[in-house]
Residue frames as a rotation matrix with the C-alpha (Angstrom) as fourth column:
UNK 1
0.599 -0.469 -0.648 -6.60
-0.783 -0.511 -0.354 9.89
-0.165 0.720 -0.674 -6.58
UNK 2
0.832 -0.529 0.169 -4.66
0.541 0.840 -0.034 7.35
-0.124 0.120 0.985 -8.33
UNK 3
0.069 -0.978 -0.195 -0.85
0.330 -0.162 0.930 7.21
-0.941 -0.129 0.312 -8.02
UNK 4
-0.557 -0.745 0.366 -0.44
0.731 -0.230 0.642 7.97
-0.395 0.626 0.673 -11.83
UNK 5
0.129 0.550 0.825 -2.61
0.600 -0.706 0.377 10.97
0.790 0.447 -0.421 -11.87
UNK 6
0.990 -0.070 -0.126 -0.86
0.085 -0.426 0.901 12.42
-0.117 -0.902 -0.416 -8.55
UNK 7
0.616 -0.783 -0.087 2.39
-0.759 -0.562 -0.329 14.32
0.209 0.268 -0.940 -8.18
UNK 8
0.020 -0.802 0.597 4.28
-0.476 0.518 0.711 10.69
-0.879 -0.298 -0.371 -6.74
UNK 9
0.930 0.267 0.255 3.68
-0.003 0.697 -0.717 9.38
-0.369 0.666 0.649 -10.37
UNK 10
0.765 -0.642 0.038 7.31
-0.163 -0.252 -0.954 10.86
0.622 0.724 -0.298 -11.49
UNK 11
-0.195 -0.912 0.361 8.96
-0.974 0.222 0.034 8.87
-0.111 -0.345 -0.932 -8.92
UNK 12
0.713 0.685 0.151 6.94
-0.579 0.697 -0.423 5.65
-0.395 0.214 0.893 -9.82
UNK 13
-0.510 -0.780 -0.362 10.48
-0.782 0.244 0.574 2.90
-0.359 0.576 -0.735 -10.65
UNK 14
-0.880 0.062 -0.472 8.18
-0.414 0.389 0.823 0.26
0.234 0.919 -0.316 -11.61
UNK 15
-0.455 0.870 0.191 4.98
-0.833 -0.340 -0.435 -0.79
-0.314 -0.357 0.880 -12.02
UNK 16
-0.998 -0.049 -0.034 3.08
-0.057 0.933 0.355 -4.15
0.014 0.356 -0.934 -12.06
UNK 17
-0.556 0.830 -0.040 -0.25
-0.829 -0.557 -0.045 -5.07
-0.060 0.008 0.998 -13.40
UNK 18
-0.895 -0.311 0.320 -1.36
-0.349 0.935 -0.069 -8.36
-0.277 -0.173 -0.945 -11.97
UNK 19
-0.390 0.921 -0.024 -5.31
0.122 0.078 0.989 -9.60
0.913 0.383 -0.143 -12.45
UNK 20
0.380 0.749 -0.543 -6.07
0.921 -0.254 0.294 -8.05
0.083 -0.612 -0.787 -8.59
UNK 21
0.974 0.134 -0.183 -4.44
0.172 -0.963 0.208 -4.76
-0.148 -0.233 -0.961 -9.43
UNK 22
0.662 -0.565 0.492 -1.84
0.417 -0.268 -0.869 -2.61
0.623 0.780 0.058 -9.77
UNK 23
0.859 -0.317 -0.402 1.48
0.322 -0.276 0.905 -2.03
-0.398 -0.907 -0.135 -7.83
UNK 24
0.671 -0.710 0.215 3.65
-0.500 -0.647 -0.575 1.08
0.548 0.278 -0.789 -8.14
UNK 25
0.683 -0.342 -0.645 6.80
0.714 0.125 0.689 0.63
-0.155 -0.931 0.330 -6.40
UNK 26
0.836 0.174 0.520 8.65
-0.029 -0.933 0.359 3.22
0.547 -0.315 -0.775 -5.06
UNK 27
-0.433 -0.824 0.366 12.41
-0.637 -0.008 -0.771 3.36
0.638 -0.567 -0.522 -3.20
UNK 28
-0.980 0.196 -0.032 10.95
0.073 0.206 -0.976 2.54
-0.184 -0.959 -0.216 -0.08
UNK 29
-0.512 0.737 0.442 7.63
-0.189 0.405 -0.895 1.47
-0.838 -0.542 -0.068 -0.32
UNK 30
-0.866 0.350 0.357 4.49
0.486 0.761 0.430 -0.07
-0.121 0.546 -0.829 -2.64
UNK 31
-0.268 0.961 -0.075 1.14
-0.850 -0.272 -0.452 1.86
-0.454 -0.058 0.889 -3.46
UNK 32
-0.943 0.281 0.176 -1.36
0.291 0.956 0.030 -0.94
-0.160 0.080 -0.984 -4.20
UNK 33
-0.599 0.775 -0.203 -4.40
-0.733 -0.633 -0.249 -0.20
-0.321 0.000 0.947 -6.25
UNK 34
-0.805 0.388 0.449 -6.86
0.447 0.894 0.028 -3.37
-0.391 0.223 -0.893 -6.57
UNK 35
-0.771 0.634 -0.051 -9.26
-0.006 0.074 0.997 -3.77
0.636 0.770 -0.053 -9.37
UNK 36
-0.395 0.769 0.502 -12.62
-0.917 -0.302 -0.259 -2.77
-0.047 -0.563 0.825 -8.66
UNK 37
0.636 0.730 -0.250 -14.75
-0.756 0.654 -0.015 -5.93
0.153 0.198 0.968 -7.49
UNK 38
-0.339 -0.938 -0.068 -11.20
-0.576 0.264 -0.774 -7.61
0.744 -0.223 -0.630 -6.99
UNK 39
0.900 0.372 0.226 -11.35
-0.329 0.243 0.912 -10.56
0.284 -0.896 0.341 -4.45
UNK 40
-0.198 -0.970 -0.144 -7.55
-0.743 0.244 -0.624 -10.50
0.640 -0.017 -0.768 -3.07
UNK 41
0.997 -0.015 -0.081 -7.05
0.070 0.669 0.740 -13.86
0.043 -0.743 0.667 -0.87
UNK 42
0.678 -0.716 -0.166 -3.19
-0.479 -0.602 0.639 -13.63
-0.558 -0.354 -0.751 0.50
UNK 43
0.152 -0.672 0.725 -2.01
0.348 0.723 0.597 -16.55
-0.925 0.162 0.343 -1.42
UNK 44
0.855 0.182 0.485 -2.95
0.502 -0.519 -0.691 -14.16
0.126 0.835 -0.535 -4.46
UNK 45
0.977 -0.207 0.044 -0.41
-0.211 -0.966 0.152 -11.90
0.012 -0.158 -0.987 -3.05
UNK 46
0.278 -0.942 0.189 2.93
0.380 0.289 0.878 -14.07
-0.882 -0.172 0.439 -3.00
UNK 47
0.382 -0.600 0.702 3.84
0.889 0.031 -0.457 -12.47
0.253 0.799 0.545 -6.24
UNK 48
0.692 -0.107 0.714 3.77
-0.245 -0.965 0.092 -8.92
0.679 -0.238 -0.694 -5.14
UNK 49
0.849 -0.525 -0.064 5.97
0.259 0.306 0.916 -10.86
-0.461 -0.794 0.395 -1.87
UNK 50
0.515 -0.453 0.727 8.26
0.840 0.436 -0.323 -12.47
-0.171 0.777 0.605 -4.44
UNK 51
0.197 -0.364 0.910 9.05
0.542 -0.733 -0.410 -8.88
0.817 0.574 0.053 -6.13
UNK 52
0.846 -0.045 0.532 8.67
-0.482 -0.492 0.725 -6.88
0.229 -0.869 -0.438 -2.69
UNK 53
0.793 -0.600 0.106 11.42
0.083 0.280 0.956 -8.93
-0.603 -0.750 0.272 -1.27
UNK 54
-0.105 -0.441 0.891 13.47
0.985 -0.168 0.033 -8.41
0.135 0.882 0.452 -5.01
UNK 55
0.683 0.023 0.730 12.69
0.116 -0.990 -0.078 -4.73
0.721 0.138 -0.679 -5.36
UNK 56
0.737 -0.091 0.670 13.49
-0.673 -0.181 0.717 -4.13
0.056 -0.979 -0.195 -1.03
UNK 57
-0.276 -0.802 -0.529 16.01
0.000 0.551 -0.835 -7.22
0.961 -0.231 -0.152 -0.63
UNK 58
-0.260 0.156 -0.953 16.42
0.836 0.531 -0.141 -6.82
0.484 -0.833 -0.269 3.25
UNK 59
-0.984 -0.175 -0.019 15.96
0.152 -0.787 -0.598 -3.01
0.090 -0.591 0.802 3.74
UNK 60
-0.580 0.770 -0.266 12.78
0.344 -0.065 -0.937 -1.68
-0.739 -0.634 -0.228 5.26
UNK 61
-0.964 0.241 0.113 9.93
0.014 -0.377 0.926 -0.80
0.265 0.894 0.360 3.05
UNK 62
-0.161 0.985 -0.068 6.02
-0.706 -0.164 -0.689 1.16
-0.690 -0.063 0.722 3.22
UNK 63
-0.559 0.815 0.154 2.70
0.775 0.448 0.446 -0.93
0.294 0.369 -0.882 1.82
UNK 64
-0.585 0.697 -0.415 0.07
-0.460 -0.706 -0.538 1.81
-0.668 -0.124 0.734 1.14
UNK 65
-0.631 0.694 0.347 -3.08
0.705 0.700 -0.117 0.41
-0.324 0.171 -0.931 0.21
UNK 66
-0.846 0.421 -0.327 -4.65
-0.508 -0.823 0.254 3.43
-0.162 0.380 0.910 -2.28
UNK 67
-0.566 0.745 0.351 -8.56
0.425 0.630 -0.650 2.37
-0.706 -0.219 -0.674 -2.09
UNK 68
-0.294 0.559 -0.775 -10.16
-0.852 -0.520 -0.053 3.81
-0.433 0.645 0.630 -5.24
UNK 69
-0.354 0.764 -0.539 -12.14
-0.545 0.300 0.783 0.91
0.760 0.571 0.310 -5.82
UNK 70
0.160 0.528 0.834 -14.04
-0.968 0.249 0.028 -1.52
-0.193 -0.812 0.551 -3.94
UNK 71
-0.233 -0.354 -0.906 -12.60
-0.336 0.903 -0.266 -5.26
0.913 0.242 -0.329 -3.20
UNK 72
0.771 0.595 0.226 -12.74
-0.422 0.213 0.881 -8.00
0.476 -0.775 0.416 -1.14
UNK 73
-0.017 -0.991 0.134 -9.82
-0.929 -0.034 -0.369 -9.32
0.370 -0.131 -0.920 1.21
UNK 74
0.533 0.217 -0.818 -9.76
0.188 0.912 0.365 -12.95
0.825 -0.348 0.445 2.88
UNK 75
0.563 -0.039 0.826 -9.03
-0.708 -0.538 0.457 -11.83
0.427 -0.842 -0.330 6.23
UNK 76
0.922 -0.177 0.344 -8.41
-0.034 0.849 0.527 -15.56
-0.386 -0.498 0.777 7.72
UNK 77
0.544 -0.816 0.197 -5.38
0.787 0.414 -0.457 -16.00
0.291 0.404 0.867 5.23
UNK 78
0.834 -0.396 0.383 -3.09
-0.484 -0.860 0.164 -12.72
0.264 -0.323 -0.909 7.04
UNK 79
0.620 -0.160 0.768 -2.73
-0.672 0.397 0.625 -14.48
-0.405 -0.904 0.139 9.83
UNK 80
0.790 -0.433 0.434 -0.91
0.409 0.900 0.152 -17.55
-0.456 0.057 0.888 7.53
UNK 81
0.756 -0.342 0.558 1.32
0.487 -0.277 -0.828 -14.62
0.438 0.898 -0.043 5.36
UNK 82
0.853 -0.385 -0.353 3.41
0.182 -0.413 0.892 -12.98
-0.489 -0.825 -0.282 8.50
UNK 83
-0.072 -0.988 0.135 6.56
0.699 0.046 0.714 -14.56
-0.712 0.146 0.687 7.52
UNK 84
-0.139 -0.356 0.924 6.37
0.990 -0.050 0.130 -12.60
0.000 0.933 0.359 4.14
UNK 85
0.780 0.262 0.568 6.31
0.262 -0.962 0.083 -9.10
0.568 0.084 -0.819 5.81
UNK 86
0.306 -0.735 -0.604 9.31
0.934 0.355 0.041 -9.29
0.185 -0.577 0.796 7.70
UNK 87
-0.619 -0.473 -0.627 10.79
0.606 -0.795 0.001 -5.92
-0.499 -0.380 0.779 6.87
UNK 88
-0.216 0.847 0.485 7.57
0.704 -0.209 0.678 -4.34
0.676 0.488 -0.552 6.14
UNK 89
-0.606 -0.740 -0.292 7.89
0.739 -0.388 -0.551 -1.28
0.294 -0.549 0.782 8.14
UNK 90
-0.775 0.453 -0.441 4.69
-0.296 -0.876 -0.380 0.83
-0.558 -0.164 0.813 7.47
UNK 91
-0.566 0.631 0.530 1.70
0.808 0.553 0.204 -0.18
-0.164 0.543 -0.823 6.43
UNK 92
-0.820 0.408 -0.402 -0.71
-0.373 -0.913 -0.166 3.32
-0.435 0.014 0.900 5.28
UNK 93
-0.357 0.464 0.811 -4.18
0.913 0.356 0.198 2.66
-0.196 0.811 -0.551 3.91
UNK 94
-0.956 0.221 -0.194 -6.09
-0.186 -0.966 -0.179 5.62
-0.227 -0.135 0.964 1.75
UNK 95
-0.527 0.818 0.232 -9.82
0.849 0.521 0.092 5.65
-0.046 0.245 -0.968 2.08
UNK 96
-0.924 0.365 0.118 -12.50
-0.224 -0.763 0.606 7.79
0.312 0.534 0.786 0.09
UNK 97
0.093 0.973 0.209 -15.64
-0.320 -0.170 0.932 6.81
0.943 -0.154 0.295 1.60
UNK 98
-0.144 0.252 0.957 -17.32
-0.920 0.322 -0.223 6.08
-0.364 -0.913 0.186 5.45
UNK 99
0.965 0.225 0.136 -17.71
-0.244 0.958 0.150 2.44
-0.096 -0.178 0.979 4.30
UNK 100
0.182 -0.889 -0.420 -13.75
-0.027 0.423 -0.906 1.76
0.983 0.176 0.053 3.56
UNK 101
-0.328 -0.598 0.731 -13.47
-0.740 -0.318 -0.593 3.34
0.587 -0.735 -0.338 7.06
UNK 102
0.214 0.775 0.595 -15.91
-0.977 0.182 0.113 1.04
-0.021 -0.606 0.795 8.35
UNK 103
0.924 0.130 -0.360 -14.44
-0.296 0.838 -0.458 -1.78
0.242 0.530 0.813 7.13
UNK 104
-0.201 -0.968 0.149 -11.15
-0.205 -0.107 -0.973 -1.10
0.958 -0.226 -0.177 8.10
UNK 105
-0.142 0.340 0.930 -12.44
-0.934 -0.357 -0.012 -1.38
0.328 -0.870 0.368 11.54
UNK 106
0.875 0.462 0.147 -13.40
-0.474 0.878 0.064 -4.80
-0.100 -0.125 0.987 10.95
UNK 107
0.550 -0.762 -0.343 -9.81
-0.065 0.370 -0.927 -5.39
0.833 0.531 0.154 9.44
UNK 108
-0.099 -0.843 0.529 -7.90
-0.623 -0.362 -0.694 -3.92
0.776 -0.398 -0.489 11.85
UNK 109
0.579 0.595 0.558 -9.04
-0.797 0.557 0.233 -6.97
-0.172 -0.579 0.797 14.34
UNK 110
0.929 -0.177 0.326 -7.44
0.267 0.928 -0.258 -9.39
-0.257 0.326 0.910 12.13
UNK 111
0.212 -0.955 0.209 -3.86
0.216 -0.163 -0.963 -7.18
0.953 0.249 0.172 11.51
UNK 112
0.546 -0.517 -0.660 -1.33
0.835 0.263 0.484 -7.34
-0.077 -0.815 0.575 14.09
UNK 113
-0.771 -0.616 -0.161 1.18
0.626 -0.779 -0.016 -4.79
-0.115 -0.114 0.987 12.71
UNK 114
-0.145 0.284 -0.948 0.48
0.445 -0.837 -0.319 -1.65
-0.883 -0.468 -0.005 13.11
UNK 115
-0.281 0.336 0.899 -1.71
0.958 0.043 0.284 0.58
0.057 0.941 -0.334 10.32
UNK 116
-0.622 0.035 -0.783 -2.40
0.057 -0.994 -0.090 4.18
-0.781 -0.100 0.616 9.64
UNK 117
0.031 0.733 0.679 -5.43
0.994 0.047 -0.096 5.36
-0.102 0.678 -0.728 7.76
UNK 118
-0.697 -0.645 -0.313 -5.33
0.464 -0.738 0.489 8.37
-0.547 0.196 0.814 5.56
UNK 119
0.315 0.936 0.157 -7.75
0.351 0.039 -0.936 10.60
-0.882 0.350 -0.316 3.23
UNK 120
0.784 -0.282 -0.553 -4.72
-0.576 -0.663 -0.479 11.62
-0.232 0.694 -0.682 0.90
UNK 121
0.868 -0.492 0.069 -2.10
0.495 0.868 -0.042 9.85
-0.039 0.070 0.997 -0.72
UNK 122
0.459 -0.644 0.612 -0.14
-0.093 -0.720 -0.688 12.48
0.883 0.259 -0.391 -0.79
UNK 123
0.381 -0.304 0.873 -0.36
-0.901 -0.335 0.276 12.53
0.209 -0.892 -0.401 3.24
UNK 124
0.864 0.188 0.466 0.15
-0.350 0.891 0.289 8.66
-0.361 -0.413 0.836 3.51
UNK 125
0.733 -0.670 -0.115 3.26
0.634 0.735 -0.238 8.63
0.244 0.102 0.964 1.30
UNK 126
0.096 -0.674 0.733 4.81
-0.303 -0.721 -0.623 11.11
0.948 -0.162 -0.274 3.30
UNK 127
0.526 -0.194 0.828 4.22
-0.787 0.258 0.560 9.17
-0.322 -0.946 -0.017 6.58
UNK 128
0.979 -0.149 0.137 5.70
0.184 0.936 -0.301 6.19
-0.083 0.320 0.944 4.69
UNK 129
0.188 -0.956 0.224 8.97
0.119 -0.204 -0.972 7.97
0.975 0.210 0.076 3.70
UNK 130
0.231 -0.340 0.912 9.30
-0.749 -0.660 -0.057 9.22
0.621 -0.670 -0.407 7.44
UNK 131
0.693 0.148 0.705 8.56
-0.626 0.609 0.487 5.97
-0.357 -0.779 0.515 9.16
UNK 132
0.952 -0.247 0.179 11.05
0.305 0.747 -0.591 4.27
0.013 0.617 0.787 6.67
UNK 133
0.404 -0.804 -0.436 13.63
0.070 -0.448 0.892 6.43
-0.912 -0.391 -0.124 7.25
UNK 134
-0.274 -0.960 0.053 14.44
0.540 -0.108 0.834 6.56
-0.795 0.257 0.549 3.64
UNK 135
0.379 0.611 -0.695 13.69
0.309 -0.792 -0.527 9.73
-0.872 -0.015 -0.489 1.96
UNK 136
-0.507 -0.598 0.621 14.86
0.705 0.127 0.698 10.21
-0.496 0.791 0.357 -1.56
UNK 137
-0.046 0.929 0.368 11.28
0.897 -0.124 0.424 11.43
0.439 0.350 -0.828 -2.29
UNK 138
-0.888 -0.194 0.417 11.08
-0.085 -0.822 -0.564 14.66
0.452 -0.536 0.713 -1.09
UNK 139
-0.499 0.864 -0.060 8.07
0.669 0.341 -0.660 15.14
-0.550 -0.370 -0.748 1.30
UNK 140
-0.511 0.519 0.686 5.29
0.717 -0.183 0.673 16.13
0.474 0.835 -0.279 -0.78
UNK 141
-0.710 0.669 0.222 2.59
-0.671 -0.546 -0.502 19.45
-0.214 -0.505 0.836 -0.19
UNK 142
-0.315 0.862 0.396 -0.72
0.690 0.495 -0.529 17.98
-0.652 0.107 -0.751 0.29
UNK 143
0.149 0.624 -0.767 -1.70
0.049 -0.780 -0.624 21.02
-0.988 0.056 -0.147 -1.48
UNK 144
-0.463 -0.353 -0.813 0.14
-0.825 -0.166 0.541 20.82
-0.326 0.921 -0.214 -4.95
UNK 145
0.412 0.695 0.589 -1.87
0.132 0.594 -0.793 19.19
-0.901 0.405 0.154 -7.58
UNK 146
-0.638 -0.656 0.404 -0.08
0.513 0.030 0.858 18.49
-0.574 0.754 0.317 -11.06
């Protein structure tokens, strides 16, 4: 389910639409939906930083990775992007098929912080608001559907 066809769409404060995808942001955290076929390498990602660190300033903030399409990541380049997660507090991915999971497996090798995999976005930005500690959002039913 994408973020603007799910019940967090009517807290959505703003939304960018870059050439590897769209990112909602949210009080306290980021849904990230990459174009389908999308090859993200991290240096692709210093804009989303850039704004993340504008939007968030210094206060903690979720990254939820909503997988409804299929992309590729450059794994090697994480490992050079630390510095630019600093107060990156939660990290959630959601995945619709046994290959995302499978892949994630391979990922999770090459991330250091800690990650949570999810089969709802509903359920993933409700661990985000908890682990952030800031809740504006009420927590959501998994069950309510707009």
């Amino acid at each position: 389910m994408k973020v603007l066809e799910s019940p967090l769409s009517k807290n959505v404060q703003a939304t960018y639409c870059l050439d590897i995808g769209d990112f909602h942001f949210f009080e306290n955290f980021i849904v990230a939906e990459f174009k389908q076929g999308a090859y993200v390498s991290f240096n692709d990602f210093k804009e989303i930083f850039d704004l993340s660190r504008e939007f968030f300033s210094t206060k903690p903030y979720g990254f939820i990775s909503n997988r409804v399409n299929s992309f590729s990541v450059n794994l090697l380049d994480i490992i050079k992007q630390k510095h630019n997660i600093l107060h990156l507090s939660a990290y959630a991915i959601v995945t619709y098929s046994h290959n995302t999971k499978r892949i994630l497996a391979i990922e999770d090798y090459y991330f250091k912080s800690k990650r949570k995999q999810f089969n709802s976005l509903i359920d993933a930005a409700n661990w985000v608001i908890e682990k952030t500690g800031i809740a504006s959002i009420t927590p959501l039913n998994k069950y309510h559907h707009p």
